[in-house]
C-alpha distance (Angstrom), angle and dihedral (degrees) to the residues before:
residue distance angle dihedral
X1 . . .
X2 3.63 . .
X3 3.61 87.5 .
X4 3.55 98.6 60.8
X5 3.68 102.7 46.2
X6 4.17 86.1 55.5
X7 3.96 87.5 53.7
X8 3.83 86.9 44.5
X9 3.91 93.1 47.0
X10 4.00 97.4 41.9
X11 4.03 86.5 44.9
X12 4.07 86.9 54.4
X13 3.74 94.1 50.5
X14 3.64 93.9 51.5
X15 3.75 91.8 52.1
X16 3.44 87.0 50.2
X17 4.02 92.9 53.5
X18 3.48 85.8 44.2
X19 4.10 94.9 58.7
X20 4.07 90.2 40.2
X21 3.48 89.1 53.4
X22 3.74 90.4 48.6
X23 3.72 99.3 52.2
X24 4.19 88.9 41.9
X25 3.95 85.7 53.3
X26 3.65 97.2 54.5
X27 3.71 109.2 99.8
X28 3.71 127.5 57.4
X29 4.34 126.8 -58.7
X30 3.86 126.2 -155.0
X31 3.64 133.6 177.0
X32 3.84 145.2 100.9
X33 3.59 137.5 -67.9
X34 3.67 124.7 -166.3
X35 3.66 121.2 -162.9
X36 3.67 119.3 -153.0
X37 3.74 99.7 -179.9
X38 4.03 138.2 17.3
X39 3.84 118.3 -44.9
X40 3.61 137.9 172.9
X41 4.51 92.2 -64.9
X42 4.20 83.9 56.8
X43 3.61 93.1 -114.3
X44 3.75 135.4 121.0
X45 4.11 131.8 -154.2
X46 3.92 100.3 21.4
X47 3.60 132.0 142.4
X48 4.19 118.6 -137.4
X49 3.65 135.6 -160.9
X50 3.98 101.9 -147.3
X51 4.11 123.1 -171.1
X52 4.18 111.3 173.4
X53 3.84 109.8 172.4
X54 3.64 111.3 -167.4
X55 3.60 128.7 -158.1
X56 3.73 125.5 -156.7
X57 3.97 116.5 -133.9
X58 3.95 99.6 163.6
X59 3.79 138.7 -8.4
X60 3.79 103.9 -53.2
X61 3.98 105.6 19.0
X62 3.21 153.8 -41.4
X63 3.88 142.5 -166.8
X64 4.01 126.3 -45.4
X65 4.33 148.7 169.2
X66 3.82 120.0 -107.8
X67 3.82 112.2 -165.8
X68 4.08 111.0 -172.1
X69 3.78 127.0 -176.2
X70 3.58 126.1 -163.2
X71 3.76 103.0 -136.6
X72 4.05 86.3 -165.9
X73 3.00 96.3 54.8
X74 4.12 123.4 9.0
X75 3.65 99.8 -113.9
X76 3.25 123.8 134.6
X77 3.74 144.5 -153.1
X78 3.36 132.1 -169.4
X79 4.24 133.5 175.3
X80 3.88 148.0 156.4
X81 3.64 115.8 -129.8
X82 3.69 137.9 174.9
X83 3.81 120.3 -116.8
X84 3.41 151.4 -169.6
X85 3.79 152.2 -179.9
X86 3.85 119.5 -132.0
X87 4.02 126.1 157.3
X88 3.67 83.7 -13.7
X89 3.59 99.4 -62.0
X90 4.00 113.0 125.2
X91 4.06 103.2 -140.5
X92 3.86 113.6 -150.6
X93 4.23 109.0 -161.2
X94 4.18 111.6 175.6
X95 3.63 119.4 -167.7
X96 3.77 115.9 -64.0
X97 3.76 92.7 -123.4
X98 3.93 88.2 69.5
X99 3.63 105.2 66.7
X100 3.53 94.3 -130.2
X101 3.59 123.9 139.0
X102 3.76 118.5 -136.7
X103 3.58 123.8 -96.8
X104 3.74 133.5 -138.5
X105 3.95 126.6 -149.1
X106 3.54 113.8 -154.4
X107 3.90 146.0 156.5
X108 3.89 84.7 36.8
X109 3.66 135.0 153.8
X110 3.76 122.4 -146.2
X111 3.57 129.2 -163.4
X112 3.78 129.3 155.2
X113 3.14 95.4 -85.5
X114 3.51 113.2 21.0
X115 3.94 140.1 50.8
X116 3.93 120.0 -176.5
X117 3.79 117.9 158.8
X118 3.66 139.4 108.2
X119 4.23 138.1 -66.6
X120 3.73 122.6 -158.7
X121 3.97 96.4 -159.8
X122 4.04 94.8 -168.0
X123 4.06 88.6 -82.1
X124 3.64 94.4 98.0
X125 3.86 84.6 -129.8
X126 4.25 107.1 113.3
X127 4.13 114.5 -133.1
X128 3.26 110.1 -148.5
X129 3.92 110.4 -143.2
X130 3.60 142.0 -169.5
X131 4.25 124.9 -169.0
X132 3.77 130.8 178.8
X133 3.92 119.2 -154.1
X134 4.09 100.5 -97.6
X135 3.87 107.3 -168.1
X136 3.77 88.1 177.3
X137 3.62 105.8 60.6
X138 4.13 119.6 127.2
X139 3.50 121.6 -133.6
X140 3.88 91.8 175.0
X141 4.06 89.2 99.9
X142 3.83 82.6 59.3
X143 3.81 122.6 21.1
X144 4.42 98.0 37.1
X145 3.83 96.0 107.8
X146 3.84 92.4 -146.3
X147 3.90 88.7 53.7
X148 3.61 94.9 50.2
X149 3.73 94.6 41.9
X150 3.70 93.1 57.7
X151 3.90 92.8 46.1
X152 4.21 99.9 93.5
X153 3.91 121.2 179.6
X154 3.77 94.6 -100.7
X155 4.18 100.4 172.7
X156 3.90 131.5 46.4
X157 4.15 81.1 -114.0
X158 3.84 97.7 52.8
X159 4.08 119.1 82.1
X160 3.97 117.8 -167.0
X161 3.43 115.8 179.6
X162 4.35 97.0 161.5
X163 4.10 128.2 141.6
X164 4.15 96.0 55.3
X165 3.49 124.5 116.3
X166 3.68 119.0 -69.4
X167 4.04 106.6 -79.5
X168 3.56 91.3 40.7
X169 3.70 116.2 75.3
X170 3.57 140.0 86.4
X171 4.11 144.8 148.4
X172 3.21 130.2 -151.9
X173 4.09 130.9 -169.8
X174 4.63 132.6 -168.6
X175 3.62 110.7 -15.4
X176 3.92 90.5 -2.1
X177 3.88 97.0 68.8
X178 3.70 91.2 34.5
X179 4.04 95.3 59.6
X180 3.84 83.5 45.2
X181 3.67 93.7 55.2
X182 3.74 100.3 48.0
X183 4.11 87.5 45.9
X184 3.87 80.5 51.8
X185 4.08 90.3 51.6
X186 3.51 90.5 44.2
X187 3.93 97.2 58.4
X188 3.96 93.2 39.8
X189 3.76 86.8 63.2
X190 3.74 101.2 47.0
């Protein structure tokens, strides 16, 4: 008996953690990533600029933007996702359409106004990651409908998938679209 109402207490706190973490997430994350090896884009020693803004829906997540910026080499990627926050891992799913696996954030610390921790992106290589609390960041480029209407995929390297629901967009340009595309090849042919 005693048992039990330890598992039921320690399960309670977590959820609890989970929800704080939640509401301290909402808001909108900016800061660099340097990757020293290959990730998920193929590509090893690269420097990125990385926004997410997340936006809380119900207890544990929601949906949200991620803007990235290949300092190397100006490319850019940008997505909605869906996420949540179980057993304090933050889980990252983008649109289905995009070939991208999900990605997990885990061993973090979260403060007001800063984030640092670590992303397993489906390479089994870890990112390490820091993120200040950036109140100033604008979407506009991204989330005006007229904008993003107007944006068509003009090159074989450039990906625009805009105007679906919310969750379910994304663009990519350069070495951005073309990792997307060969993901995309890959999974046809399985």
């Amino acid at each position: 008996m005693i048992t039990i109402a330890i598992t039921m207490l320690t399960s309670c706190d977590q959820e609890a953690w989970d929800r704080q973490d939640a509401r301290t997430l909402d808001g909108t994350w900016t800061g660099y990533i340097d990757v020293y090896y290959a990730d998920r884009w193929g590509w090893t020693g690269d420097s990125y600029r990385t926004t997410f803004r997340f936006v809380q829906e119900n207890a544990y997540g929601g949906w949200g933007e991620e803007a990235d910026y290949n300092l190397t080499y100006g490319d850019t990627f940008y997505s909605e996702f869906m996420w949540e926050v179980v057993n304090s891992t933050i889980r990252i799913t983008y649109p289905s359409r995009s070939g991208l696996a999900p990605i997990l954030i885990y061993k973090y610390r979260l403060y007001d106004d800063f984030f640092e921790g670590y992303i397993d992106d489906g390479t089994n290589k870890d990112i390490r990651f820091q993120l200040y609390y950036d109140g100033n960041y604008n979407w506009g480029r991204w989330s005006n409908p007229y904008y993003a209407s107007r944006r068509g995929a003009s090159t074989a390297n450039e990906i625009n998938e805009m105007g679906g629901e919310r969750g379910t967009n994304f663009y990519a340009t350069g070495r951005f679209a073309d990792r997307l595309n060969s993901l995309n090849a890959e999974t046809a042919t399985e």
